[in-house]
C-alpha positions in Angstrom: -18.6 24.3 39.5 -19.4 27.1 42.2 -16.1 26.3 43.7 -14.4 26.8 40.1 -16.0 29.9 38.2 -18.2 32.3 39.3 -20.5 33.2 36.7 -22.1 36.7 37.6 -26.0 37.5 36.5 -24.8 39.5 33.1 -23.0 36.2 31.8 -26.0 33.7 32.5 -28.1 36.7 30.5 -25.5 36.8 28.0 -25.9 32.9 27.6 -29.6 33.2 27.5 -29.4 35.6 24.8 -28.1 33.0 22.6 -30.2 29.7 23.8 -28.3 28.8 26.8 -28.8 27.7 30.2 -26.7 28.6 33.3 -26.4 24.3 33.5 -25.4 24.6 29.5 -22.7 27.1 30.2 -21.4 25.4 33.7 -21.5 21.7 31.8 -19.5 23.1 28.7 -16.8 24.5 31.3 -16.7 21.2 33.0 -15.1 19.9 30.1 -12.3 21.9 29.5 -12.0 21.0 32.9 -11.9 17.4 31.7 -8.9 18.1 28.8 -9.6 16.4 25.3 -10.4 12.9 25.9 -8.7 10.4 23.2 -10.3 7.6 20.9 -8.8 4.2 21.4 -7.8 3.1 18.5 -7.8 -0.3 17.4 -7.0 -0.9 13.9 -7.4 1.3 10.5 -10.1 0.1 8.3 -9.3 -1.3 5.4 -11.2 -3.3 2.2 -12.9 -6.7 3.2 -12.5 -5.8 7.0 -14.6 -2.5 8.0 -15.0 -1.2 4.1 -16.6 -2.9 1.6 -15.7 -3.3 -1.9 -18.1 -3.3 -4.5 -17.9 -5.6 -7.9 -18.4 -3.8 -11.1 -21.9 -6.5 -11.3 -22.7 -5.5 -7.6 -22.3 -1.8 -9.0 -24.9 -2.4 -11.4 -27.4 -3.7 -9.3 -27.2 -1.4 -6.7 -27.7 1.7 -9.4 -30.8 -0.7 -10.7 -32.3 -0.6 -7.1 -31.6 3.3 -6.6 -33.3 4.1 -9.5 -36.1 1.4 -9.1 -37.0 3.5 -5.4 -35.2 6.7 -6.4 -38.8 7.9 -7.3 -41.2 6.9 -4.6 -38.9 8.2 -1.6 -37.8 11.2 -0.6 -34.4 12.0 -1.3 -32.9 15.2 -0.5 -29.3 16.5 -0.8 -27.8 18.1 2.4 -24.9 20.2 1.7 -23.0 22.4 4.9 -22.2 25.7 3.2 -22.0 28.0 6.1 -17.9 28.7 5.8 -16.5 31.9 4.2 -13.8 31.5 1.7 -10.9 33.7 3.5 -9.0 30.3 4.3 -9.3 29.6 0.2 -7.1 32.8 -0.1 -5.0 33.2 2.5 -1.7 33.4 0.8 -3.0 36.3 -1.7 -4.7 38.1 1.6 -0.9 38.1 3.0 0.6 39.5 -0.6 -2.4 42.1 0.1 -1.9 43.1 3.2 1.8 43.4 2.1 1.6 45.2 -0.8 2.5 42.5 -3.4 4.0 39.1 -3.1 7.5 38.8 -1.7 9.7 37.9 -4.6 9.3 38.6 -8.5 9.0 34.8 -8.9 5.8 34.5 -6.9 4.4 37.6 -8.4 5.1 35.7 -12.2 3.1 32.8 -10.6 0.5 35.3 -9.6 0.0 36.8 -12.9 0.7 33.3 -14.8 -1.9 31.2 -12.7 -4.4 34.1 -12.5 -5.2 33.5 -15.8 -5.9 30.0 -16.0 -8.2 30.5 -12.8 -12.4 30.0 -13.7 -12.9 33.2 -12.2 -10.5 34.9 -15.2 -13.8 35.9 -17.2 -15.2 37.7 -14.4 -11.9 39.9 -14.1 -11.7 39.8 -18.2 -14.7 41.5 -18.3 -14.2 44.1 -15.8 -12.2 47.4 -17.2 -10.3 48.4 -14.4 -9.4 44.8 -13.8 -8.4 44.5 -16.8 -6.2 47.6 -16.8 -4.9 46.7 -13.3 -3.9 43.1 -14.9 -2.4 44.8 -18.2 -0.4 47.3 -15.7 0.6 44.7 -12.9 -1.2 46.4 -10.4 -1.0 43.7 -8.3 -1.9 45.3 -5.0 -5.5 46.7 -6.9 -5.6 43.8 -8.3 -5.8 41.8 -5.4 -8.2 44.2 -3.5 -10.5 43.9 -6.4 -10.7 40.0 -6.3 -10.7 39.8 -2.1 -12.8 42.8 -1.6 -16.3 44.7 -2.2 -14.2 46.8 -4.8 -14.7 44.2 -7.2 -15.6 40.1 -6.5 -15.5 40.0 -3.3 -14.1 36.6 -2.5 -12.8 37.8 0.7 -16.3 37.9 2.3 -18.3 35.3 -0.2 -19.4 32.2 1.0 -17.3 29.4 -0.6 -21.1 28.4 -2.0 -20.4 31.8 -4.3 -17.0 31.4 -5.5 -16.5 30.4 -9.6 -15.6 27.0 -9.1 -15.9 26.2 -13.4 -15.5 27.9 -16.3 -17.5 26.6 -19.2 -16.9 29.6 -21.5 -16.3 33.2 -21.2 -19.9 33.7 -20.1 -21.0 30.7 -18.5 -18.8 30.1 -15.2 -20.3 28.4 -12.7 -20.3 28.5 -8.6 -19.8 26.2 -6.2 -23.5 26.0 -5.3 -24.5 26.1 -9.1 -22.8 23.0 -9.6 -24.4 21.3 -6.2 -27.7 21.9 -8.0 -26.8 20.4 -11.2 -26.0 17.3 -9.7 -28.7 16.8 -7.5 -31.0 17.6 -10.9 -29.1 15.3 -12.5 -30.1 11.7 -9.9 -32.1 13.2 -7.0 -35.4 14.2 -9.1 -38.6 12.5 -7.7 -41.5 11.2 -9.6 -43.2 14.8 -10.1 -39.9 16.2 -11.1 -39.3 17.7 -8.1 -35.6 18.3 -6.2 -34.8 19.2 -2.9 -32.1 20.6 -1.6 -30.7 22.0 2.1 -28.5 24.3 2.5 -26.8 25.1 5.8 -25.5 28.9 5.8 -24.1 31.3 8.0 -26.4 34.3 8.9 -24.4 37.0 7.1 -24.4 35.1 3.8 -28.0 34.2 4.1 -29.1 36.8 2.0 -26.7 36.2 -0.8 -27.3 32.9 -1.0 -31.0 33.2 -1.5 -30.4 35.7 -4.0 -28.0 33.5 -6.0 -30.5 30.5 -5.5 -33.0 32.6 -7.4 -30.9 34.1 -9.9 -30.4 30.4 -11.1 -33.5 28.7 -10.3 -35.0 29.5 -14.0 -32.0 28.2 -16.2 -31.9 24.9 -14.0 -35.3 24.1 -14.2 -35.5 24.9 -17.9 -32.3 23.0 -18.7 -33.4 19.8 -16.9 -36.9 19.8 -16.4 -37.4 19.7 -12.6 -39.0 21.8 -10.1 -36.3 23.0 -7.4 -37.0 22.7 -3.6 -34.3 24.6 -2.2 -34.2 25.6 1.9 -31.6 27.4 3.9 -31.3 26.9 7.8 -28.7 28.6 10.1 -26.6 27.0 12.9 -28.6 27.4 16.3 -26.7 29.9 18.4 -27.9 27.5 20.8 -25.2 25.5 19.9 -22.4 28.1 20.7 -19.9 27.1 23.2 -18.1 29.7 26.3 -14.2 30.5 25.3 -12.1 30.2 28.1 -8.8 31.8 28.8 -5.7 29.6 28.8 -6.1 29.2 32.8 -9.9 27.8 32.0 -11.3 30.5 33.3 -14.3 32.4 31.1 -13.1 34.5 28.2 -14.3 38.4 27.9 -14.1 40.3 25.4 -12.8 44.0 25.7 -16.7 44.9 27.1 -16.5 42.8 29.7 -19.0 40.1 28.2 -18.7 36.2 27.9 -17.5 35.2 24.7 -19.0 32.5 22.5 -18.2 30.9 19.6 -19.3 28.4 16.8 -19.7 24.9 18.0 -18.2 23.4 15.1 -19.9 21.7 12.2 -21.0 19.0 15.2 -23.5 21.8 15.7 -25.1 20.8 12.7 -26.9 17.6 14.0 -29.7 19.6 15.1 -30.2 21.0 11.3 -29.8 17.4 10.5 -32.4 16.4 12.7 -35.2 18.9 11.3 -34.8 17.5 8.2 -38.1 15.5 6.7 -36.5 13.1 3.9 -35.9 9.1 3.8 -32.4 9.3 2.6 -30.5 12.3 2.6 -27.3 12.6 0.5 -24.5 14.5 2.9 -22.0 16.5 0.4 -19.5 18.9 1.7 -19.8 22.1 -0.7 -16.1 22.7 -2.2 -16.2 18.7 -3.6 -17.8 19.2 -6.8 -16.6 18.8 -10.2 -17.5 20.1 -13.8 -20.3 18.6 -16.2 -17.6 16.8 -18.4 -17.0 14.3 -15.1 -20.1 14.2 -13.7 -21.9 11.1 -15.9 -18.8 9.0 -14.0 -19.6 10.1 -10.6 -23.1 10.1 -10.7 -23.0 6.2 -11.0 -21.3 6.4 -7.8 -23.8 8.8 -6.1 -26.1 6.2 -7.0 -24.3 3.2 -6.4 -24.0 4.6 -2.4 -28.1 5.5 -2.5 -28.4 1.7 -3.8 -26.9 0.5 -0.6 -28.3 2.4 1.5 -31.5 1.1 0.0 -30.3 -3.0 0.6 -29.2 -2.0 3.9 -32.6 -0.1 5.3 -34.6 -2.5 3.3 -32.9 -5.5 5.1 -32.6 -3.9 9.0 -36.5 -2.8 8.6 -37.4 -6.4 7.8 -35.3 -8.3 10.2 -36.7 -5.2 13.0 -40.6 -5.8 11.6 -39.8 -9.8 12.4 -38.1 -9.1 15.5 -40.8 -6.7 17.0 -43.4 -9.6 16.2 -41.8 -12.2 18.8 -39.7 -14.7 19.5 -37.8 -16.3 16.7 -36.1 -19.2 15.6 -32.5 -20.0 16.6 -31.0 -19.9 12.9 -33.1 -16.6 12.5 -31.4 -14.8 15.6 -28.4 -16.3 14.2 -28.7 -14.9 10.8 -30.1 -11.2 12.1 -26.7 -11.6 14.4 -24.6 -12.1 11.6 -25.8 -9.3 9.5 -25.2 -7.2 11.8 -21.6 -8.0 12.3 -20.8 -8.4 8.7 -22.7 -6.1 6.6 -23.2 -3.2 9.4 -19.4 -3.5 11.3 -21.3 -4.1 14.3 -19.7 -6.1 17.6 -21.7 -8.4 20.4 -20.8 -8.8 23.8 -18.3 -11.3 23.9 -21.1 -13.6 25.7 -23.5 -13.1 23.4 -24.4 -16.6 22.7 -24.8 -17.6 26.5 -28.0 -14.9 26.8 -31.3 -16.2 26.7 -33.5 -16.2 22.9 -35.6 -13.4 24.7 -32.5 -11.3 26.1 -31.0 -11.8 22.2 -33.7 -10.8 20.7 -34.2 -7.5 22.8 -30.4 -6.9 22.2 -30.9 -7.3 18.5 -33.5 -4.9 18.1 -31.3 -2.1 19.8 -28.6 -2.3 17.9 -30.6 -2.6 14.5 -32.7 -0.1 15.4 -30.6 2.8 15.3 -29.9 5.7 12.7 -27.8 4.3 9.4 -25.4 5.7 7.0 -23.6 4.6 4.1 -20.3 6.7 3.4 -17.9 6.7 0.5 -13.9 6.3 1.7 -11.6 6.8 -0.9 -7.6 5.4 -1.0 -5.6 7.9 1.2 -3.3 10.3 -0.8 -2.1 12.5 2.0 -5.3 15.0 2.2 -5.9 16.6 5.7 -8.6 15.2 7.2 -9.9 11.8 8.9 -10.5 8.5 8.0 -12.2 5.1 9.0 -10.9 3.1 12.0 -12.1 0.2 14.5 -12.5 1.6 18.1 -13.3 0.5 21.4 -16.7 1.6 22.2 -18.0 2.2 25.7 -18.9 -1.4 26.5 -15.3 -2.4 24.9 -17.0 -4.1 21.9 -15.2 -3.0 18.9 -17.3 -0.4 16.6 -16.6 1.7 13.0 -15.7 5.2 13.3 -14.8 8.2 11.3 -11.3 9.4 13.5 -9.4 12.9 13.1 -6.1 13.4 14.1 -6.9 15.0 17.0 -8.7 12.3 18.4 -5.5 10.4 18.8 -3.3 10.8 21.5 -0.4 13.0 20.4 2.5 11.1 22.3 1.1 7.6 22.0 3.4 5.8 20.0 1.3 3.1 19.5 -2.0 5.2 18.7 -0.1 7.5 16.2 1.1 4.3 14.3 -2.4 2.8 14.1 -3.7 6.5 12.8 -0.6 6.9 10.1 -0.8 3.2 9.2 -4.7 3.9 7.5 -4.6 3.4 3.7 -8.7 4.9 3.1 -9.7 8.4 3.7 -13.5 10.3 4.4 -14.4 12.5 1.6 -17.6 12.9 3.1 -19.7 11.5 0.6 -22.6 9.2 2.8 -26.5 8.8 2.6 -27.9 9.0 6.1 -31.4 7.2 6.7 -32.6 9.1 10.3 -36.2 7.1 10.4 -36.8 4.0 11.9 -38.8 1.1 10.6 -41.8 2.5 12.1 -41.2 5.7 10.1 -40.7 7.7 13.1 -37.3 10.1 13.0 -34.8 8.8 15.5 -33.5 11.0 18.0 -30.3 11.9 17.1 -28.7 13.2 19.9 -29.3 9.8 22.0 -26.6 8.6 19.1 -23.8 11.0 20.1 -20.1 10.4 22.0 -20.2 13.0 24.1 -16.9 12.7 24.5 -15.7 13.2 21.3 -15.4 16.8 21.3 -12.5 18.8 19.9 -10.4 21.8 22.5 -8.3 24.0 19.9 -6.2 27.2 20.3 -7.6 30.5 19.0 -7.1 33.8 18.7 -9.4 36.8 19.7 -7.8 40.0 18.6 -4.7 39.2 19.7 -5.8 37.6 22.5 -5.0 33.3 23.0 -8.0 31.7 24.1 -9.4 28.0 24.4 -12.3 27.5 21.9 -14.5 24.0 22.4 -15.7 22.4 19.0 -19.0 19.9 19.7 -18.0 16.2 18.5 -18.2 16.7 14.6 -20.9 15.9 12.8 -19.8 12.6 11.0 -17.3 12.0 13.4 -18.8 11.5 17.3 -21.9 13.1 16.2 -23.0 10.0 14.5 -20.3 7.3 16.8 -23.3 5.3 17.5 -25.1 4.8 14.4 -24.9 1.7 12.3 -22.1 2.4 9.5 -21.4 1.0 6.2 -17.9 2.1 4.8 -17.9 1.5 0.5 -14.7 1.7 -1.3 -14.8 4.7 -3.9 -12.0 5.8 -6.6 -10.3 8.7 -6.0 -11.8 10.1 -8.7 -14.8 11.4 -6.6 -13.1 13.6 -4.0 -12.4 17.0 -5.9 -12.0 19.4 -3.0 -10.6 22.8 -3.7 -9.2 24.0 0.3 -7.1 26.6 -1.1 -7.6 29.0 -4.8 -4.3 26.8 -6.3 -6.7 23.7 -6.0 -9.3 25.1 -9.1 -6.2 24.6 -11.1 -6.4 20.9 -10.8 -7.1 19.1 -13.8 -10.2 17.9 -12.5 -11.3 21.0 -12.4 -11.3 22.2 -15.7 -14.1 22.8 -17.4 -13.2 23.5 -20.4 -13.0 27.5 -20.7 -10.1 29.4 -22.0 -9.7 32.9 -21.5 -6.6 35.0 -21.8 -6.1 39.2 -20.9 -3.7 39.9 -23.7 
């Protein structure tokens, strides 16, 4: 590294300033050094072989054991909500920033889709953007729905954005509807919900303040007691920029720059958490009250299995821990975890000694475990479940982006385009082991699984480093249970065109004129 990049005294202080040591900063640069370093893929995932399908009787039983233990564990919803909701409006930033959309046609679009949008009662009500509507004003008009001028949505949180409208003067946010459902199947035996929310630092505020602006109505409506906490991503986690040469990026000042980590950073917010199963939800896949009776029997349908499967590994583990076992036992214990948890063996497995099996099993079953949702795969960006090679060339479950896949291997890019489920990102993750002690989740990571992107820095092209991603290599070496899920619950809204999905309406009908 000496040899490489010279980091002066002001960049290791710079990296201190934020949580990092001069080893953090050197090993980061190491690997862009390395390049991106692909998964081998070995086969998509598919029902019966990696995902399990669950009966409509199965179904039924597992929502009978989540709500029998519902009540004496802790259960807490964990929802990422630290992204801003520019990327949601991009297309009306560029009409902004132009004056107006390019073509009369767009602009009719503009006008006609405006008003079917949840956030129509908030402009409704608002004089001037009313007037600014009536007049087709569409360059105020769009400063006052992207700006401080008027909503704001260019600088929100996506958390804060009207996701619903149930009438003229009841439309509901993002995170309003987050709390609804986790009142709705997460309350514990005193009445109590919990919820954590990871935010960025500038939206902290806000969010608190919307979080109490709500809090009465919620617990009021429903009859529960809400626990809501907020945590930040460590800057700790921030990763060096380096220029397109891999040398360290400065900014116009002359300072190292760092950025984000990626939502990979988040496994250390993960890891404070204090709850026996926690429900992982991204914050733009939620959907209005009229749908949610039908995916609440889902939500509890995955708790139920994660339930059957930590109920199952802890008393196999609390056996195993005792002593040595009968064949048929290590047998069964083997099975169980090739079946039910898409675990491998080495291929010798069999030959090893009881005593060297038994040590073997306990690793492997004692490890961090969740239970994710994949839905059928309709062409959304994002990743989905596949067989790898692991480390010791046993095969293992993973959650796979695109760019994990090596761009010019043909027979890696078939494998990827050939998968028929996608990750909405709907899993329970149980983080304590049979002892009730937390695991520690960074022994649990691919290190290798980390993302190297192109960014710009005003104006500037620079290399940004990503941290393997949270339910991608963040969690490669956890045990992993994939359930089949319709469609039905993956309601994500990526851009402002998506709130106009059917799925998304609530209801409410407001017109200008």
């Amino acid at each position: 590294m000496k040899n490489t990049y010279c980091l002066s005294k002001k960049d290791i202080e710079q990296a201190k300033r934020t949580g990092l040591t001069r080893q953090d900063v050197e090993g980061q640069l190491k690997i862009y050094l390395q390049g991106p370093v692909s998964l081998h893929l070995l086969r998509p995932c598919t029902a019966g072989d990696g995902i399990m399908s669950v009966t409509l009787a199965a179904q039924k039983r597992f929502i009978s054991l989540f709500e029998k233990y519902s009540k004496s564990c802790t259960m807490l919803k964990f929802v990422p909500a630290s992204g801003a909701a520019s990327r949601m409006f991009a297309e009306w930033f560029q009409a902004h920033s132009e004056g107006g959309f390019a073509d009369y046609a767009k602009e009719e679009d503009f006008y006609r889709n405006l008003e079917k949008m949840p956030f129509a009662p908030l402009l409704k009500g608002d004089e001037t953007a009313r007037l600014y509507f009536k007049n087709k004003n569409t360059q105020k008009l769009l400063s006052y729905i992207l700006t401080k001028k008027g909503l704001n949505y260019g600088w929100l949180p996506k958390a804060l954005i009207h996701f619903h409208a149930y009438t003229k003067d009841a439309v509901a946010t993002a995170l309003e509807e987050h709390l609804v459902e986790a009142a709705a199947y997460l309350r514990d035996s005193s009445g109590r919900i919990r919820v954590h929310l990871t935010v960025s630092e500038e939206h902290a505020r806000a969010i608190r303040a919307a979080l109490r602006r709500v809090r009465p109505a919620l617990e009021q409506e429903f009859g529960v007691r809400l626990k809501a906490q907020l945590s930040i991503q460590s800057p700790s986690t921030n990763i060096i920029a380096v220029n397109e040469d891999l040398s360290p990026f400065y900014d116009e000042g002359g300072k190292p720059v760092f950025r984000p980590g990626g939502h990979g950073a988040l496994l250390k917010n993960l890891q404070a958490l204090d709850a026996d199963f926690i429900f992982l939800k991204n914050i733009d896949n939620v959907v209005p009250r009229r749908l949610l009776k039908k995916i609440l029997s889902y939500k509890k349908m995955l708790g139920g299995v994660a339930i059957h499967m930590q109920q199952s590994v802890f008393s196999m583990l609390e056996e195993l821990d005792k002593g040595a076992l009968p064949e048929d036992k290590i047998k069964k214990y083997a099975d169980f975890f090739c079946e039910k948890l898409n675990g491998s063996l080495p291929p010798d497995f069999s030959d090893w000694t009881p005593a060297r099996r038994r040590k073997k099993l306990i690793a492997l079953l004692n490890r961090p475990l969740r239970v994710c949702g994949m839905v059928r795969n309709e062409g959304e960006p994002g990743g989905g479940p596949f067989w790898v090679e692991g480390e010791d060339a046993t095969p293992r479950v993973q959650i796979v982006e695109a760019a994990h896949v090596h761009p010019k291997d043909k027979r890696q890019q078939k494998i990827w385009y050939g998968s028929e489920f996608f990750n909405p990102v709907d899993m329970v993750c149980c983080i304590r082991d049979f002892r009730g002690k937390k695991f520690d989740l960074e022994k649990y990571v691919d290190r290798n699984a980390y993302l190297i992107a192109e960014k710009m820095e005003k104006g500037r092209k620079l290399l940004a480093q990503e941290l393997p991603g949270l339910w991608n290599g963040s969690m490669a070496y956890w045990n992993s249970v994939f359930v089949e899920l319709p469609l039905m619950v993956f309601n994500p809204v990526k851009t402002v065109f998506d709130l106009l999905r059917p799925q998304h309406d609530a209801g409410g009908k407001t017109k200008f004129r």
